[in-house]
Residue, then its C-alpha position, 0 to 999 in steps of 0.5 A: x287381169x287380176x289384182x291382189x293387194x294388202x299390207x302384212x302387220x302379222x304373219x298370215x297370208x294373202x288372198x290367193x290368185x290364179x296366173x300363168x306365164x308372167x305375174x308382177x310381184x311388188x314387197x315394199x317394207x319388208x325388213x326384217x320379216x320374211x315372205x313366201x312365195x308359194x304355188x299351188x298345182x291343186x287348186x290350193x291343196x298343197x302349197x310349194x314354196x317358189x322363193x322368199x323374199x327378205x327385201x323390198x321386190x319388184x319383178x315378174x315371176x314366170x310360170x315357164x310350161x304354161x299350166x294355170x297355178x295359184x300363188x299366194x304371198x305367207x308372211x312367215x317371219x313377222x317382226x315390225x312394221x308393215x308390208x305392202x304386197x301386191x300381184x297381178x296377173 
């Protein structure tokens, strides 16, 4: 099992993670802000957005074919506050 975790106070983003199947995803104080969800096929090439989250999140993200991927959390909007994100695979 790996784990990521960190607080957004700008836009940037996190250290990258290797996963398949199930990963658990937690945002805590995303307010106005805006995180990505992104996946890399290329070992970080290119990223693809998977979803974005504009409030709080707890939930696993699924990877249906079975391929090893990379994902990473992008603040892209940053106002205020702080963010709390964690992934674990």
């Amino acid at each position: 099992m790996t784990k990521i975790s960190g607080v957004f106070s700008a836009t940037g983003t996190s250290a990258e993670i290797y996963g398949k199947s199930k990963n658990l995803l937690s945002l805590v104080d995303v307010g106005s802000n805006k995180v990505l969800l992104e996946m890399s096929l290329d070992d970080g090439s290119t990223w693809s957005t998977l979803a974005t989250f504009v409030a709080d999140k707890l939930d696993n993200i699924e990877w249906p074919n079975g391929d090893i991927v990379k994902f990473r959390l992008n603040c892209s909007v940053f106002s205020a506050g702080s963010i709390n994100y964690m992934m674990i695979n």
